[in-house]
C-alpha positions in Angstrom: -23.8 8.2 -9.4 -20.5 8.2 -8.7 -18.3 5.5 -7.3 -17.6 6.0 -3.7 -13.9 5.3 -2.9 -13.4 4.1 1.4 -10.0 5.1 1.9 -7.0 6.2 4.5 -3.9 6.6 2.7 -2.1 5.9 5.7 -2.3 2.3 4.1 -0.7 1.0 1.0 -3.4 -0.4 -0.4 -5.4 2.3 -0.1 -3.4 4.6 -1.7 -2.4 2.1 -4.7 -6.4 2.6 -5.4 -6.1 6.4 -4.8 -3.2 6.9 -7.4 -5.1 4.5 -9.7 -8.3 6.3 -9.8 -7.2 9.5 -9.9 -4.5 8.7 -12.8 -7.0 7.1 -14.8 -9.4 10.3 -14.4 -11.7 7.8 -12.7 -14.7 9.9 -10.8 -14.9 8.7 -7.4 -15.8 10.5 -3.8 -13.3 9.7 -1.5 -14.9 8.4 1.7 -12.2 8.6 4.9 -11.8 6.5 6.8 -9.6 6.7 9.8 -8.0 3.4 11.2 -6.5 5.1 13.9 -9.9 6.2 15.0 -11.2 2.3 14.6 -14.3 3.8 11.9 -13.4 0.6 10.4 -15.2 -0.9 13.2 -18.3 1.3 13.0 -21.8 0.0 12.5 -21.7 2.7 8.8 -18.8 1.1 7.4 -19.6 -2.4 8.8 -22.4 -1.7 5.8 -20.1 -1.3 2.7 -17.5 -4.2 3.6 -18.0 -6.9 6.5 -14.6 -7.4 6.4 -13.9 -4.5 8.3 -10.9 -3.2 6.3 -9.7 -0.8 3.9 -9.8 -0.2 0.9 -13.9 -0.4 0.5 -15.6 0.7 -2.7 -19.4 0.9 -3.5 -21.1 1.2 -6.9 -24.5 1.7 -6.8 -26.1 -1.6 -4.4 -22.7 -3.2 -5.8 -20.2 -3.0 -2.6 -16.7 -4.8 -3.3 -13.8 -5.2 -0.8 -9.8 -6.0 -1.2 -7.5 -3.2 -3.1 -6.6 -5.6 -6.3 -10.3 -6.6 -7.1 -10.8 -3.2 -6.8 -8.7 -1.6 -9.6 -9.5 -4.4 -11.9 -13.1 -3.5 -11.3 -12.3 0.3 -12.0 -10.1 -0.7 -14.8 -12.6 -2.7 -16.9 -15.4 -0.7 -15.7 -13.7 2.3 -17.4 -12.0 1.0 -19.8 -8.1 2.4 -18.8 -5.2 1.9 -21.3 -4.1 -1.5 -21.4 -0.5 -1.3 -19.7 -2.2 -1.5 -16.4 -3.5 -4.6 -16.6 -1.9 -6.0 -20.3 -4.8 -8.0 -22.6 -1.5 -10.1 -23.4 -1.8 -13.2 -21.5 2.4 -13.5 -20.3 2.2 -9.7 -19.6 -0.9 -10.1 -17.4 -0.1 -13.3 -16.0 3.4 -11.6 -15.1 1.3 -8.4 -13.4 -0.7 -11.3 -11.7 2.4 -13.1 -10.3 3.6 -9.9 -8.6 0.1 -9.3 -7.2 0.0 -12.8 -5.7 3.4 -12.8 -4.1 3.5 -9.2 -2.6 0.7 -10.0 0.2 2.9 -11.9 2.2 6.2 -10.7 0.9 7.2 -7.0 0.5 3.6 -5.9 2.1 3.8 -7.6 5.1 7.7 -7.4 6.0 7.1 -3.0 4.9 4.0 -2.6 7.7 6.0 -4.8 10.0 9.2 -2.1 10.0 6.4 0.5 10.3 5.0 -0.6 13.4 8.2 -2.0 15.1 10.0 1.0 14.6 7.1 3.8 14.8 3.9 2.9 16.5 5.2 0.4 18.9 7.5 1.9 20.4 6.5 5.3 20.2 2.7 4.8 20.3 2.5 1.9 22.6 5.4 2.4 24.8 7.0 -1.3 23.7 10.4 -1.9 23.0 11.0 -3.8 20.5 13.7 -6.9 21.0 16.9 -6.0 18.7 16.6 -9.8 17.2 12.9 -9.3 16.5 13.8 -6.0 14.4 16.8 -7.4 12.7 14.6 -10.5 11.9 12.0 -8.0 10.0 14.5 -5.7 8.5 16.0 -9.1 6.9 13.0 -10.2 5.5 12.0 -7.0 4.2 15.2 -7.0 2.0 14.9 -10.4 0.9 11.6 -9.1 -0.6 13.6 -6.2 -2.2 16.1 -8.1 -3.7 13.4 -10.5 -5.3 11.8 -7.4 -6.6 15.1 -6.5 -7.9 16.5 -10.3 -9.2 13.1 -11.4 -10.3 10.5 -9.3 -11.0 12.7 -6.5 -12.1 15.5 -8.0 -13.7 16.9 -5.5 -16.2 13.6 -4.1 -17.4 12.3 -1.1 -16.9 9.2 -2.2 -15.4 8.3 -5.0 -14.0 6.4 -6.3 -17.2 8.2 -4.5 -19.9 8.4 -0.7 -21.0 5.0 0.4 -19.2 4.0 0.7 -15.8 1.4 -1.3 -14.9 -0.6 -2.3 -11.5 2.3 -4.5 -10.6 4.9 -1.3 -10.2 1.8 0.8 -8.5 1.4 -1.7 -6.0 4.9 -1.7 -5.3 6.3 1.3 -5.3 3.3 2.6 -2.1 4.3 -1.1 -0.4 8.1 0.2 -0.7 7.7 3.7 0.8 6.1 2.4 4.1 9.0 2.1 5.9 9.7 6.0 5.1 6.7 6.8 7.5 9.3 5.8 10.1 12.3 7.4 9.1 13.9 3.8 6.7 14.4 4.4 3.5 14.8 1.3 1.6 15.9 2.7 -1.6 19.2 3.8 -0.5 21.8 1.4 -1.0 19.9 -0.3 -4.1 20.5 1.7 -7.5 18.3 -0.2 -9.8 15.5 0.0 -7.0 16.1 4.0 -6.8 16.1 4.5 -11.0 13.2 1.9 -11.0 11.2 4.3 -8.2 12.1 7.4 -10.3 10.5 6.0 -13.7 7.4 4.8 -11.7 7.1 8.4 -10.0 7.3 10.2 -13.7 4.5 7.9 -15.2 2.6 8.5 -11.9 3.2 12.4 -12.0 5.0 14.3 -9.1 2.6 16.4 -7.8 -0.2 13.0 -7.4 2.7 11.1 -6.2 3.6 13.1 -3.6 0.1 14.0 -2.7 -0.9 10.3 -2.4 2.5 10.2 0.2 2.1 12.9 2.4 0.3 11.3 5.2 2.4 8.4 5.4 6.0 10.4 5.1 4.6 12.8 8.3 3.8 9.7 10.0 6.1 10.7 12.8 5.6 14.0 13.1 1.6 12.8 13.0 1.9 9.9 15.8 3.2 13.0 18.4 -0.7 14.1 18.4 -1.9 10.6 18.7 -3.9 9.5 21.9 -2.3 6.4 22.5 -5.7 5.2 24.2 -6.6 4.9 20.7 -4.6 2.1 19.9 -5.2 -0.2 22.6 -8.1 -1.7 20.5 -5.4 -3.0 18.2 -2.8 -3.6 20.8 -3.8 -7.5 21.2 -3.4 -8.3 17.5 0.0 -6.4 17.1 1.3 -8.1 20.0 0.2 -11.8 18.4 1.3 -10.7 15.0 4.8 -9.5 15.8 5.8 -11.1 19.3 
């Protein structure tokens, strides 16, 4: 049996499991499923993960929730070559540190942009308050330049020579904002040579594929029903106002 993969790779995480698995050769069936229609919410899914969110995986009876624990399970599981998750203790204890910090950080302040600047005010008719989008577009490049100054440095990776999970995991949390027309590589050199090395080891063709939802995001929100999103429209207005 193989594992089943719950995805829509309209989400970072989601896709940072996508590009792992399918880089790694890793047999999976991709299960979709579509936030924007709220199957997240359905009594099926509601099955495989009671936390209601994306990514999901199931194993057999083994169900597992949360994109990290995920590609640790798929990397030990099947064995993939060590400079994903380095049996070094520094180098995975480095991979770790990024994988802590970017929930809050570059994760967050990247969906923010993407709401306030696409499916707010497109989506849900709301205008977004100048302060409140200058507020998020500052906080989204303090998380750059910490990607940059810290985690980064002058390495080609962020642990060393090899990609590993930390660069996956950043690189899809970094091309959010494209979905709505910001491109936070330009301006930032070492962040744009940094994305190019990550997008060789991944492969063109898988990186782009993994991508093309999220970079037609625009073109894609025109043929949304905007009745659809009222289920979510209390929790984006507490998150972001």
């Amino acid at each position: 049996m193989v594992v089943e993969l719950y995805l829509d790779l309209f989400s970072q995480p989601c896709r940072s499991v996508f590009i792992f698995a399918k880089k790694n050769n890793i047999p999976f069936e991709f299960k979709k499923v579509s936030l924007m229609d709220g199957e997240h919410f359905g009594d099926e899914f509601g099955k495989i993960n009671k936390i209601r969110k994306v990514p999901a995986l199931r194993d057999g009876d083994f169900c597992l929730a949360e994109s990290v624990a995920i590609m640790l399970y798929l990397a030990e599981k099947f064995q993939t070559p060590d400079r994903w998750f380095p049996a070094d203790l520094r180098l995975r204890s480095r991979v770790n540190e990024y994988l802590s910090w970017q929930h809050m950080a570059i994760r967050m302040h990247g969906s923010k942009m993407f709401w306030m600047r696409l499916m707010i005010p497109k989506i849900m008719g709301i205008d977004v308050p100048k302060e409140k989008m200058d507020g998020a577009l500052e906080d989204l490049n303090a998380s750059l330049t910490l990607i940059e100054e810290n985690f980064l440095q002058d390495r080609p990776f962020i642990v060393g020579d090899q990609m590993s999970l930390a660069d996956l995991v950043a690189i899809v949390e970094i091309m959010q904002p494209l979905g709505a027309g910001l491109d936070m590589f330009e301006g930032r050199p070492k962040l744009s040579a940094w994305r190019d090395r990550v997008q060789a080891s991944i492969g063109k063709d898988l990186f782009d594929e993994a991508h093309q939802g999220i970079l037609g995001a625009q073109d894609a929100m025109k043929q949304v029903d905007p009745s659809k999103l009222e289920l979510f429209k209390p929790k984006i207005l507490r998150l972001f106002f």
